[in-house]
py3Dmol code that shows the C-alpha trace and the ligand (Angstrom):
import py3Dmol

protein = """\
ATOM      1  CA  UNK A   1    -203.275 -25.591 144.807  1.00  0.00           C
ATOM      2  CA  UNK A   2    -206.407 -24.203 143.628  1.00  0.00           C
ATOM      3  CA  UNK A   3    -206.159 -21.965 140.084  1.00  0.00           C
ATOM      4  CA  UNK A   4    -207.907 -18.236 140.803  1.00  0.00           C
ATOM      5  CA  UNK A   5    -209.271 -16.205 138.001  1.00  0.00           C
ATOM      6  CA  UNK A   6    -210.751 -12.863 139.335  1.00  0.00           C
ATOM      7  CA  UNK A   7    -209.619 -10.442 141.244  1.00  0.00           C
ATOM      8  CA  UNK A   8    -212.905 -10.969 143.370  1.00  0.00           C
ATOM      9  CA  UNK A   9    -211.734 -14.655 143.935  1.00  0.00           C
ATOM     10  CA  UNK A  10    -208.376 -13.378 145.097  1.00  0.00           C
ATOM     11  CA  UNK A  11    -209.620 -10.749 147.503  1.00  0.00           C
ATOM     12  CA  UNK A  12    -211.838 -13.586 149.015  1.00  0.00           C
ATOM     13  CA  UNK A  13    -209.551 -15.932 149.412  1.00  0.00           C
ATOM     14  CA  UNK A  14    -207.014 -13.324 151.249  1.00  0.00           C
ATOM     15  CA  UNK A  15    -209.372 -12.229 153.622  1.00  0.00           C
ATOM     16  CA  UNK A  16    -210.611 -15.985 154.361  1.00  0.00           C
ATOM     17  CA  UNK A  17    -206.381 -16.161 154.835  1.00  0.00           C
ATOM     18  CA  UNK A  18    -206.034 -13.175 156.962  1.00  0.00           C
ATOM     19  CA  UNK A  19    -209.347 -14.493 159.437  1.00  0.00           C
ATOM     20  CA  UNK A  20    -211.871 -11.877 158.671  1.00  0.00           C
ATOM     21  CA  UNK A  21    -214.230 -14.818 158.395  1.00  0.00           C
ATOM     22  CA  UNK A  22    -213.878 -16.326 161.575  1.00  0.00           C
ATOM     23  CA  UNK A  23    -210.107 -16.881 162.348  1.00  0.00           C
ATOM     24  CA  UNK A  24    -208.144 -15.365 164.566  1.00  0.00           C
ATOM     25  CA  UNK A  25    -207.038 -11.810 163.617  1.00  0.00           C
ATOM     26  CA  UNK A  26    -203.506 -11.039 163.107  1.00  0.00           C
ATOM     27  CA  UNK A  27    -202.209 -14.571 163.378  1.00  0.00           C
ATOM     28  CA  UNK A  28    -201.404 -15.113 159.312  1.00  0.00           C
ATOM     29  CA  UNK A  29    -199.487 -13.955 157.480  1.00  0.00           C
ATOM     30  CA  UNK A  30    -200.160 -13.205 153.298  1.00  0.00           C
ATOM     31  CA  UNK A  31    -197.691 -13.651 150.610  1.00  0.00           C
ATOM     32  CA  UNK A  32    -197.432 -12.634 147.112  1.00  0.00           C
ATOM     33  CA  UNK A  33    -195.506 -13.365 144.700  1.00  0.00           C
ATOM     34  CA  UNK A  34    -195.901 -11.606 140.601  1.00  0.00           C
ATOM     35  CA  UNK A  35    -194.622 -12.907 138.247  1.00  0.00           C
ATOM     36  CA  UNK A  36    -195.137 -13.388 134.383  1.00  0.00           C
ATOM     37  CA  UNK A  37    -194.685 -16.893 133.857  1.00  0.00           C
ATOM     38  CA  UNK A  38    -192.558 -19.184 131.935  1.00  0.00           C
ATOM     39  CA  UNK A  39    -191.328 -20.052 135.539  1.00  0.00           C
ATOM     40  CA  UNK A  40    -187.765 -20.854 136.479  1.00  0.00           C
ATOM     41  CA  UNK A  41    -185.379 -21.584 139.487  1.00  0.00           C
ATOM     42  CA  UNK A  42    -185.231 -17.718 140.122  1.00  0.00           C
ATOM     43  CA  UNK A  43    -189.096 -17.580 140.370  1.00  0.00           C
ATOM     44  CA  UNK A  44    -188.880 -20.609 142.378  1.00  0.00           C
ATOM     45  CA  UNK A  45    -186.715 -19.286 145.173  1.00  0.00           C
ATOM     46  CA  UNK A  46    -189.335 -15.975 145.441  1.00  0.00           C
ATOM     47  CA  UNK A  47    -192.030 -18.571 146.340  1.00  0.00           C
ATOM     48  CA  UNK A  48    -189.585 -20.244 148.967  1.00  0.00           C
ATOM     49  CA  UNK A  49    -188.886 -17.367 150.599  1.00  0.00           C
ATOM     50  CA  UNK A  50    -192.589 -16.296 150.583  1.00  0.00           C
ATOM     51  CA  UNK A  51    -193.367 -20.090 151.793  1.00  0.00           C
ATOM     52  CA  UNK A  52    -190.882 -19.788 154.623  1.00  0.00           C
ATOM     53  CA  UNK A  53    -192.229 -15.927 155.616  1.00  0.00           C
ATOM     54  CA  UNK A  54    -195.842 -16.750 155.321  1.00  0.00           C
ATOM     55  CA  UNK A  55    -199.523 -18.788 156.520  1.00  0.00           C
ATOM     56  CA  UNK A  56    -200.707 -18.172 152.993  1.00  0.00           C
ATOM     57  CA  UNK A  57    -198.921 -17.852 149.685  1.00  0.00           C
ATOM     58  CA  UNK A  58    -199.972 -16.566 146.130  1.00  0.00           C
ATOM     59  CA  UNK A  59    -198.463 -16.581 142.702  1.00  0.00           C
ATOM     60  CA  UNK A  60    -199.450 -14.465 140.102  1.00  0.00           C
ATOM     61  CA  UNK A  61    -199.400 -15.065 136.478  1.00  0.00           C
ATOM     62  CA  UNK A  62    -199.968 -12.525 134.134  1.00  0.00           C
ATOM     63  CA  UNK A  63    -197.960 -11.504 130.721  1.00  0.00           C
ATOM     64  CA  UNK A  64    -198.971  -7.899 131.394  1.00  0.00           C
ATOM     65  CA  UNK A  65    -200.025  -6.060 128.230  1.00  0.00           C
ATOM     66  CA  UNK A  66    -198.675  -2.685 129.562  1.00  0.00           C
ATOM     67  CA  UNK A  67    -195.257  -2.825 130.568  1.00  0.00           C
ATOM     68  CA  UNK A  68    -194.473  -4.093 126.949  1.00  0.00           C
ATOM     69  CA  UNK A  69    -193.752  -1.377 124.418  1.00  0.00           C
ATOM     70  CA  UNK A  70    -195.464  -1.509 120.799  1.00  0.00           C
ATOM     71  CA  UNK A  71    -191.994  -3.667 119.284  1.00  0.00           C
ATOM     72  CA  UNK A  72    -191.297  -5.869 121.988  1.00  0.00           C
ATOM     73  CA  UNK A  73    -191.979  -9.335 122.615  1.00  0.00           C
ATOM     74  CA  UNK A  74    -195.474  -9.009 124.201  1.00  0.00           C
ATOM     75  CA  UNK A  75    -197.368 -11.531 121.632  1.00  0.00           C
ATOM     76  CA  UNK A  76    -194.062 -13.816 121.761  1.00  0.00           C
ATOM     77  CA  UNK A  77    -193.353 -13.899 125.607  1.00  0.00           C
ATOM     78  CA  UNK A  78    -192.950 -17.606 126.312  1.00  0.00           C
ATOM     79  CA  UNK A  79    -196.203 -18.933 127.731  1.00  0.00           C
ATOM     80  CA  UNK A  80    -196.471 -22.442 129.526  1.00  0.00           C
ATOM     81  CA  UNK A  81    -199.465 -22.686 131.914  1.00  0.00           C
ATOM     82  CA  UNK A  82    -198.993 -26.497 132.777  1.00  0.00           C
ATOM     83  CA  UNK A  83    -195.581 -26.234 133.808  1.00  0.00           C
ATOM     84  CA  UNK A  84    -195.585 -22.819 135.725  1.00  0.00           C
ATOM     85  CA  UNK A  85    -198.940 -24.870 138.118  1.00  0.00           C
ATOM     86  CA  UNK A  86    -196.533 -27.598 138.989  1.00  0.00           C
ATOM     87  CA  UNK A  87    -193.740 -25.763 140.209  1.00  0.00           C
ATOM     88  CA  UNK A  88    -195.369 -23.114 142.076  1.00  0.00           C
ATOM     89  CA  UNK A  89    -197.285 -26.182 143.416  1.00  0.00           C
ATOM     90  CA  UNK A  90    -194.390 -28.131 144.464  1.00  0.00           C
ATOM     91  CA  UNK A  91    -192.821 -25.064 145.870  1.00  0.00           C
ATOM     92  CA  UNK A  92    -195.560 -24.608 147.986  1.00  0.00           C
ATOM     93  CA  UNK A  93    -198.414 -21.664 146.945  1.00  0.00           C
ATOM     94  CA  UNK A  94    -201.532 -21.930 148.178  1.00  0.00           C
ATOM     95  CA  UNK A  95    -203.352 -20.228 144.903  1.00  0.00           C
ATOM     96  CA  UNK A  96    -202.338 -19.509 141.494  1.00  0.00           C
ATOM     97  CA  UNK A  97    -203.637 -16.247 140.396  1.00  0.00           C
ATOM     98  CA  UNK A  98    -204.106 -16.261 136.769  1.00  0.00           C
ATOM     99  CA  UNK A  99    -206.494 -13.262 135.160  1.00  0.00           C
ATOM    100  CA  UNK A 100    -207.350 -12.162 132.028  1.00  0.00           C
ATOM    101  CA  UNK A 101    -206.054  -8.865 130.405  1.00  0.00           C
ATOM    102  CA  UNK A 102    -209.695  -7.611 130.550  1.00  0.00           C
ATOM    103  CA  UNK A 103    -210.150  -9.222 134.096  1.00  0.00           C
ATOM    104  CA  UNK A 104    -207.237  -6.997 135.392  1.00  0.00           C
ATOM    105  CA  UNK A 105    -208.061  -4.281 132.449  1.00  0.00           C
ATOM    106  CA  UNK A 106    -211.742  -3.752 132.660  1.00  0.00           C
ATOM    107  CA  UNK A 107    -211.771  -0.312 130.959  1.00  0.00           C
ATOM    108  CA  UNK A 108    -209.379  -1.507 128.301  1.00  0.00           C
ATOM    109  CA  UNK A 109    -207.303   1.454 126.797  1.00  0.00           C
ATOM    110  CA  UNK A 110    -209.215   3.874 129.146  1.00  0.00           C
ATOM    111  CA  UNK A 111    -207.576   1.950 131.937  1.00  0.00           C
ATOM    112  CA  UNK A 112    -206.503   4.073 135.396  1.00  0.00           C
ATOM    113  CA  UNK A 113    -202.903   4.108 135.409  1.00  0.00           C
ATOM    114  CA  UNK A 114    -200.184   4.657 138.175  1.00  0.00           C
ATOM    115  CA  UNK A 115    -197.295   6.902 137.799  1.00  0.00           C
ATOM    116  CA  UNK A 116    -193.877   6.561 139.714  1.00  0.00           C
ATOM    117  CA  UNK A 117    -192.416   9.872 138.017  1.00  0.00           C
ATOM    118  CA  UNK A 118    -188.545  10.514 138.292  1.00  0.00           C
ATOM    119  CA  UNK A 119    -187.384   6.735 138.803  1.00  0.00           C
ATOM    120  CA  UNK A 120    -189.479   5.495 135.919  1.00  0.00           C
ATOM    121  CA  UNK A 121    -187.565   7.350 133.507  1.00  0.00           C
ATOM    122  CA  UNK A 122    -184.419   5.706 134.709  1.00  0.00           C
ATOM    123  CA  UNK A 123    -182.445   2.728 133.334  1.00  0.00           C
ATOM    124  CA  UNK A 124    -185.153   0.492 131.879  1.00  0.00           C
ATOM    125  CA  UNK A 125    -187.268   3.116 132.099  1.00  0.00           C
ATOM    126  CA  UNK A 126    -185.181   5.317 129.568  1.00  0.00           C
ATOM    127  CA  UNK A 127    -184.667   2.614 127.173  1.00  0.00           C
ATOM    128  CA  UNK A 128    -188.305   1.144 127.178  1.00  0.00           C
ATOM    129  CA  UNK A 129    -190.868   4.527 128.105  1.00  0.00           C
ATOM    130  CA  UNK A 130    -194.003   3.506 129.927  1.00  0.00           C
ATOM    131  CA  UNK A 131    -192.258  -0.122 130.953  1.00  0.00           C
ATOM    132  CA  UNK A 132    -192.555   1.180 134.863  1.00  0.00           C
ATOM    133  CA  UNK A 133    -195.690   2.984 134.477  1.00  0.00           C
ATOM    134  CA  UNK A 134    -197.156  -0.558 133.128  1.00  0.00           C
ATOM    135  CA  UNK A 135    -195.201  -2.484 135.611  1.00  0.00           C
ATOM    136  CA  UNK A 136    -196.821   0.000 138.888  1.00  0.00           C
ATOM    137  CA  UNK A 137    -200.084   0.062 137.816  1.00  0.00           C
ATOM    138  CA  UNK A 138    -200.132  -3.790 137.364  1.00  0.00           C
ATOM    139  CA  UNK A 139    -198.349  -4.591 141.168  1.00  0.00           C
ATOM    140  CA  UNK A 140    -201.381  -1.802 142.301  1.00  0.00           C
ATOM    141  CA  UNK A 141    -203.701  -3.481 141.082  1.00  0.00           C
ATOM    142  CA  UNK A 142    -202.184  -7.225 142.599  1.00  0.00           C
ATOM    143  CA  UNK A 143    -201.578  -5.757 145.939  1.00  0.00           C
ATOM    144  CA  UNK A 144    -205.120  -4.172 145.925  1.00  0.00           C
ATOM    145  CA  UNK A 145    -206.456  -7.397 145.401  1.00  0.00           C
ATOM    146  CA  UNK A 146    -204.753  -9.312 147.422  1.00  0.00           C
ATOM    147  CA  UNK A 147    -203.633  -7.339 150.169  1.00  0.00           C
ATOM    148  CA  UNK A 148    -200.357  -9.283 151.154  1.00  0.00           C
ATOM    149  CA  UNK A 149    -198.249  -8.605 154.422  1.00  0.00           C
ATOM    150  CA  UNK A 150    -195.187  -9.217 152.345  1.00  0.00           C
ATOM    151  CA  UNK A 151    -194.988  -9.385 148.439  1.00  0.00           C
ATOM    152  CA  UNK A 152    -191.873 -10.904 147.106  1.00  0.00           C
ATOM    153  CA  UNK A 153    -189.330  -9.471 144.159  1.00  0.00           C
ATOM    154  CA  UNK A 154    -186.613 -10.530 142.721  1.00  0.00           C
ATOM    155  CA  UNK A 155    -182.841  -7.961 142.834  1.00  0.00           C
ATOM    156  CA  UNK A 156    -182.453  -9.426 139.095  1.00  0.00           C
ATOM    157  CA  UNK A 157    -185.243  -6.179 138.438  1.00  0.00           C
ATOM    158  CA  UNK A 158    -183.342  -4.035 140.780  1.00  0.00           C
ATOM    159  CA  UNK A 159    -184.951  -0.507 138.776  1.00  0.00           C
ATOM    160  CA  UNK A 160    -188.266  -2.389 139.012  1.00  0.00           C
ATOM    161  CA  UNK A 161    -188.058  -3.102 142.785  1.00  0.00           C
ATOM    162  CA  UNK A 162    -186.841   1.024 143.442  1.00  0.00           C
ATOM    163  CA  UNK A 163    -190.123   2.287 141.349  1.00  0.00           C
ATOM    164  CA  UNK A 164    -192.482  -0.483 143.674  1.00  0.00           C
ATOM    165  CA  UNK A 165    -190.777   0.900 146.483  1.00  0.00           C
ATOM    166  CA  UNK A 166    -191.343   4.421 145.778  1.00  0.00           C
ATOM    167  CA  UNK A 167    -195.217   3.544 144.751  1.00  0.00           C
ATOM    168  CA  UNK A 168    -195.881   1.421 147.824  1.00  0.00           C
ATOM    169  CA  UNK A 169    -194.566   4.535 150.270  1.00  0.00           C
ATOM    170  CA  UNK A 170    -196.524   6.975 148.335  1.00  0.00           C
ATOM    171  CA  UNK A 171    -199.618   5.295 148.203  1.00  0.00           C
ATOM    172  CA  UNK A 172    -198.878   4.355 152.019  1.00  0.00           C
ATOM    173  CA  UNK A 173    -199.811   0.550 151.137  1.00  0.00           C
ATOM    174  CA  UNK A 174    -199.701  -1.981 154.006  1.00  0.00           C
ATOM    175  CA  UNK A 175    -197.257  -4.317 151.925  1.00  0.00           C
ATOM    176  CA  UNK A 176    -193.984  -4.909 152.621  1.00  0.00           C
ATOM    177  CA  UNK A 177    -191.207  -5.168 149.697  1.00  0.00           C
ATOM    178  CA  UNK A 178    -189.286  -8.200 150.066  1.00  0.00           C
ATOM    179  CA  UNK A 179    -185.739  -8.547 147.922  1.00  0.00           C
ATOM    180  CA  UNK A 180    -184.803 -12.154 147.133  1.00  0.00           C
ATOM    181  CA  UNK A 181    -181.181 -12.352 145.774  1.00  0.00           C
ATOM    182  CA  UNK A 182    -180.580 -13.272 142.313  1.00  0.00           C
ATOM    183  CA  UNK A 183    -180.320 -16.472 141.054  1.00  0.00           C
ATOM    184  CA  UNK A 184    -177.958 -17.794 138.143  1.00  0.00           C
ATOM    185  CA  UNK A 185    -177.237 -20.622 136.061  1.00  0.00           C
ATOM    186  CA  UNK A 186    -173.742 -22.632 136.878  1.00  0.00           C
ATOM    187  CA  UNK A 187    -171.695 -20.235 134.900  1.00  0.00           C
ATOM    188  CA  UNK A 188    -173.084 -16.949 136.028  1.00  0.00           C
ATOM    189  CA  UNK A 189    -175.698 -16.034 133.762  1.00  0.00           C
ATOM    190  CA  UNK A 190    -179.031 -14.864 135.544  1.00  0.00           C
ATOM    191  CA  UNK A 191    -182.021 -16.785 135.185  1.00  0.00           C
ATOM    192  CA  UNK A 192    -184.298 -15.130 132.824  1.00  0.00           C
ATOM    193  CA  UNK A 193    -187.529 -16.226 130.719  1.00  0.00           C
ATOM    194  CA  UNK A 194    -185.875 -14.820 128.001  1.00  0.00           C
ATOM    195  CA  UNK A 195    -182.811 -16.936 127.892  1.00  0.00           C
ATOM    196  CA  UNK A 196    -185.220 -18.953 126.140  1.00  0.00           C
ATOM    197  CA  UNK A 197    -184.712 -16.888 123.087  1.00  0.00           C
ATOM    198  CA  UNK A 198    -181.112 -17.105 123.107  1.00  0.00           C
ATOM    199  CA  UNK A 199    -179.191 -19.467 120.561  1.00  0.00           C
ATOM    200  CA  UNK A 200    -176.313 -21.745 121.672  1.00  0.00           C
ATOM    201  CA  UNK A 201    -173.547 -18.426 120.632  1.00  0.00           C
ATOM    202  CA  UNK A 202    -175.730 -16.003 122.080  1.00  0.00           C
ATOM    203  CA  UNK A 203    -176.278 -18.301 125.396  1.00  0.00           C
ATOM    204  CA  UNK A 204    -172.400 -17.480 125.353  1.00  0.00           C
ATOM    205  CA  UNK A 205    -172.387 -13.891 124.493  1.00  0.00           C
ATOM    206  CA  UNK A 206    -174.924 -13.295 127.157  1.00  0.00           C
ATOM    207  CA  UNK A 207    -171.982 -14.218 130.033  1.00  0.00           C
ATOM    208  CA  UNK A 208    -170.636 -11.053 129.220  1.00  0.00           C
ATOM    209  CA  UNK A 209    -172.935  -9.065 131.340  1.00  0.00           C
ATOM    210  CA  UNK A 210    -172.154 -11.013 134.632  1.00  0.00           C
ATOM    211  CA  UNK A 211    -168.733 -11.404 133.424  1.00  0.00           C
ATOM    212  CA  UNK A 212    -168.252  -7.315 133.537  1.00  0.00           C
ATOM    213  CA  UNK A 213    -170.244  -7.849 136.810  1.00  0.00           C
ATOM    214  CA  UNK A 214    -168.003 -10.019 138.286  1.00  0.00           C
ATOM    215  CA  UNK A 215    -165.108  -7.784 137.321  1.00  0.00           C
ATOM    216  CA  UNK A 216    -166.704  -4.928 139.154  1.00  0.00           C
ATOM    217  CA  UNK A 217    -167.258  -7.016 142.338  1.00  0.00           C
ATOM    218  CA  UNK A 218    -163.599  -7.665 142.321  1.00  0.00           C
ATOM    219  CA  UNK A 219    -162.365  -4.023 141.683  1.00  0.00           C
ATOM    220  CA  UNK A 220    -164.545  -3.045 144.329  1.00  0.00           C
ATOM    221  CA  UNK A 221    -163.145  -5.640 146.673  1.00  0.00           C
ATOM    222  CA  UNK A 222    -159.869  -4.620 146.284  1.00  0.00           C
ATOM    223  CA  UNK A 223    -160.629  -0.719 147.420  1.00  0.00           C
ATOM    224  CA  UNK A 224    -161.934   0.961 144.164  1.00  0.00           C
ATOM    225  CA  UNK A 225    -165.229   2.808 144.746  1.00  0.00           C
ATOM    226  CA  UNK A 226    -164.385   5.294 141.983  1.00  0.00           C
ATOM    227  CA  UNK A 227    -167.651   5.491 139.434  1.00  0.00           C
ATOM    228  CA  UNK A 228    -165.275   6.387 136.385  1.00  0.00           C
ATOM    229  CA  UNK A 229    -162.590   3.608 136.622  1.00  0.00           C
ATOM    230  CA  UNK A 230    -165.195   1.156 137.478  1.00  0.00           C
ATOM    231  CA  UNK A 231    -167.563   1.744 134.740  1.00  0.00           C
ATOM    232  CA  UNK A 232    -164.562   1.879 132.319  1.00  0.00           C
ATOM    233  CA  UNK A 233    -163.559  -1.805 133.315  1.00  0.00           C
ATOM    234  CA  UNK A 234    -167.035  -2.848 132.732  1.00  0.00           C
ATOM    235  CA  UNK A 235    -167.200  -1.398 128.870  1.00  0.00           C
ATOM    236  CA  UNK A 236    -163.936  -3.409 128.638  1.00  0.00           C
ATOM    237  CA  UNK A 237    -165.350  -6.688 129.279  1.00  0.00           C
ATOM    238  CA  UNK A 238    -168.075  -5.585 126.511  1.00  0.00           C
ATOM    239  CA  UNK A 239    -165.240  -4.537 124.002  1.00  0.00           C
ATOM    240  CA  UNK A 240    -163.887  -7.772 123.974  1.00  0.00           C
ATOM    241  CA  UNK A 241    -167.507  -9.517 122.704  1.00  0.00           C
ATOM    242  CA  UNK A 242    -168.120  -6.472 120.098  1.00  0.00           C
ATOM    243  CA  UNK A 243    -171.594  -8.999 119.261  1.00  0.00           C
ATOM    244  CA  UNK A 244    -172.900  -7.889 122.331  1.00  0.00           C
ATOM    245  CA  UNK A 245    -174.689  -4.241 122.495  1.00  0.00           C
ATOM    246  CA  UNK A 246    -174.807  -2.264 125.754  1.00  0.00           C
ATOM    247  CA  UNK A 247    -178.109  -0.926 126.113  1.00  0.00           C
ATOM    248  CA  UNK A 248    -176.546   0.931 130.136  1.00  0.00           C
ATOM    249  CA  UNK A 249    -173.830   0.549 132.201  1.00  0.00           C
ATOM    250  CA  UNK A 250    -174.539   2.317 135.288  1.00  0.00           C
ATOM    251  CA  UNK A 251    -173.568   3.064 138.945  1.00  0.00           C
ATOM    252  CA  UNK A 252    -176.507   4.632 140.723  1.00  0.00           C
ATOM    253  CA  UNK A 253    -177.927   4.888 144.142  1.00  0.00           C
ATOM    254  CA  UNK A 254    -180.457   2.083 144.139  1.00  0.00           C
ATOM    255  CA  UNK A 255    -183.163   3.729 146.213  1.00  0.00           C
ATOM    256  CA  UNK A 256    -183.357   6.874 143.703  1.00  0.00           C
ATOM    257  CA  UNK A 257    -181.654   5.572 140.773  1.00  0.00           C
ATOM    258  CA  UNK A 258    -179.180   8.573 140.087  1.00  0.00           C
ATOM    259  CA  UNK A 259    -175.627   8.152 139.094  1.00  0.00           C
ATOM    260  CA  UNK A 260    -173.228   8.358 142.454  1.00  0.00           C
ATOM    261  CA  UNK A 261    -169.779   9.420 141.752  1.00  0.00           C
ATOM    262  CA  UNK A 262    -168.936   6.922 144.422  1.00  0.00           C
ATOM    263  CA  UNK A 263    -169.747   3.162 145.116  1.00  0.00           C
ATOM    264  CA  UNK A 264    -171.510   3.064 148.922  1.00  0.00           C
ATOM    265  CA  UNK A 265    -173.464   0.647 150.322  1.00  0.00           C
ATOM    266  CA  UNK A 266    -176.332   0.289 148.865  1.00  0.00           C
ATOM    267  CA  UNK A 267    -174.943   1.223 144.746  1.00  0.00           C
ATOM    268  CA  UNK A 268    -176.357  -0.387 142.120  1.00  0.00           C
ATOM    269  CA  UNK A 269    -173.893  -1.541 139.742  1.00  0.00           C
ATOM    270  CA  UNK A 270    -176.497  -2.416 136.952  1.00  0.00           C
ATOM    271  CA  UNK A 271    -176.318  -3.441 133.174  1.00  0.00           C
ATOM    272  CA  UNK A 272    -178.861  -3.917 130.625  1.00  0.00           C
ATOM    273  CA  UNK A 273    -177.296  -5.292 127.056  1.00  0.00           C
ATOM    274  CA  UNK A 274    -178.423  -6.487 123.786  1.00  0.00           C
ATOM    275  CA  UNK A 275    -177.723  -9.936 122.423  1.00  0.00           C
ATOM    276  CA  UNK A 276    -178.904 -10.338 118.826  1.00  0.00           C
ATOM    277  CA  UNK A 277    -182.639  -9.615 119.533  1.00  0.00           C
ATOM    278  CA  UNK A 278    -182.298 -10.537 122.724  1.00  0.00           C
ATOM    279  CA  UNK A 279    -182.573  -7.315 125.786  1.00  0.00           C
ATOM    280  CA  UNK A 280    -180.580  -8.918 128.939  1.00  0.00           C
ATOM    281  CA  UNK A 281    -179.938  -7.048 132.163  1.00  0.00           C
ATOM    282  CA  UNK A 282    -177.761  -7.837 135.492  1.00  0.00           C
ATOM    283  CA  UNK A 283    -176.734  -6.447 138.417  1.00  0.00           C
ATOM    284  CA  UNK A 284    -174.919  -6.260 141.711  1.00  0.00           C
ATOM    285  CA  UNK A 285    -175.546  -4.146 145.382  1.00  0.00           C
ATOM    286  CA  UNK A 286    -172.281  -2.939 145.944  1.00  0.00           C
ATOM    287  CA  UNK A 287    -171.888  -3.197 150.240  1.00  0.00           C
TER     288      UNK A 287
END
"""
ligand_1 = """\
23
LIG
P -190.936 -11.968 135.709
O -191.772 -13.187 135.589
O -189.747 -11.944 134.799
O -191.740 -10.690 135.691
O -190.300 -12.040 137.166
C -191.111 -12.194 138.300
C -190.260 -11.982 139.517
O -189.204 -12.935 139.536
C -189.605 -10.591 139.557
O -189.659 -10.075 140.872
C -188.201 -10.880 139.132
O -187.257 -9.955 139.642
C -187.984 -12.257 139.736
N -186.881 -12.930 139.048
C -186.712 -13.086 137.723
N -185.541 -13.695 137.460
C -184.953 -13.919 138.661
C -183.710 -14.496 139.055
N -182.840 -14.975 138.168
N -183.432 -14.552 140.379
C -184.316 -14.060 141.293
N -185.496 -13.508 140.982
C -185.807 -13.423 139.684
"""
view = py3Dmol.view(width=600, height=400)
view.addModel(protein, "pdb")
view.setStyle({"model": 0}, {"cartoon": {"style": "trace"}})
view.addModel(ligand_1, "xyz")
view.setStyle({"model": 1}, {"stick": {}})
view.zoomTo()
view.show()
């Protein structure tokens, strides 16, 4: 697996992929998968399912400055370089794509940004403004440069993977959105680089917010689709672990992000909670 470092190295190596140097035209396929680092299981099973899709297979890795506001964990965000090239070597990617902030950022604060407007101020979006303008402009910028057939994302982001959509129609890109399910630890909680921060109590405060998800899967099972009753048996799960803060608890279409009155397929039963300093979300696709 060979480490990339500019966006020029990625763009060369995709097209060498694709066969505008020689090969065969339309034969391979590109994948991408983005990701931030600190690598787990859940990361893991995008570059599977990108390995299993694809001819060619990148991994990104890059803490990106501008999805972070000014008080969160930007300059803490766990970093661990040597690890993160072994797994996405042993699960297969071709290239590593790992940039600098001014290799991705050339103009620095004067930086071209992209704007998904309506979606981005929902869920994360209203709790952490700019998070999904950071978060577009940076996938841009990836799929730009690498111009994958598919590029992979994780449900776990379900708000991030509406905004992508929503960019990737309106800029009429040639990539296609692919939704990997999400993965969780043996007792429900969602893989996460920031479970790292969590202490042994909080690691059990945080399986509150599958916990209430779990409840709401059931409830739904047996025939309730009402938004009120369901969200009401979610903040119940949360009253009974008053250390843990909801940030949202929300039922919302998932392809705009506005609350439905009604669970159909295709809601987005999400939450996003607060354990000590710790921000945690979840989520389910009601079908
Ligand atoms: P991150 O490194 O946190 O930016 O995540 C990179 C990608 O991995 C995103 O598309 C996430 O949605 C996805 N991801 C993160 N955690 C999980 C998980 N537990 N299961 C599946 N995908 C995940």
């Amino acid at each position: 697996m060979e480490v990339l470092r500019t966006v020029t190295e990625l763009r060369r190596w995709s097209r060498a992929a694709r066969g505008a140097l020689g090969n065969t035209i339309g034969a391979n396929r590109i994948g991408l998968v983005p990701t931030m680092g600190a690598l787990h299981a859940g990361h893991a099973s995008l570059i599977h399912a990108a390995r299993a899709a694809c001819t060619h297979v990148a991994v990104s890795l890059f803490v990106n400055p501008t999805q972070f506001g000014p008080n969160e964990d930007y300059a803490r965000y766990p970093r661990s370089f040597e690890a993160d090239c072994a797994l996405a070597k042993s699960e297969g990617a071709d290239v590593l794509f790992a940039p600098t902030v001014e290799e991705l950022y050339p103009s620095g604060s004067d930086s071209t940004f992209v704007e998904v407007p309506g979606l981005s101020n929902c869920l994360d979006g209203a709790s952490r403004p700019g998070h999904f303008r950071g978060v577009a402009t940076v996938v841009a910028k990836l799929l730009i440069a690498a111009e994958p057939d598919l590029a992979f994302f994780g449900q776990k982001d379900a708000a991030q993977v509406a905004v992508l959509r929503r960019m990737v129609a309106d800029l009429r890109l040639a990539t296609e959105i692919v939704v990997c399910p999400i993965v969780r630890d043996s007792d429900g909680l969602a893989l996460s680089s920031r479970n790292a921060y969590l202490t042994p109590a909080e690691r059990t405060q945080a399986l509150t917010l599958s916990r209430a998800i779990r409840h709401v899967e059931s409830l739904v099972t047996q025939g309730e689709r009402r938004s009120e009753p369901l969200l009401a048996a979610a903040h119940e799960v949360f009253a009974a672990e008053p250390a843990v803060r909801i940030d949202y608890i929300a039922l919302v279409d998932w392809s705009t992000l506005l609350p439905v009155a009604t669970a159909a397929p295709d809601t987005l039963f999400a939450i996003a909670a607060w354990v000590g300093a710790t921000r945690l979300i979840d989520n389910t696709i009601l079908r």
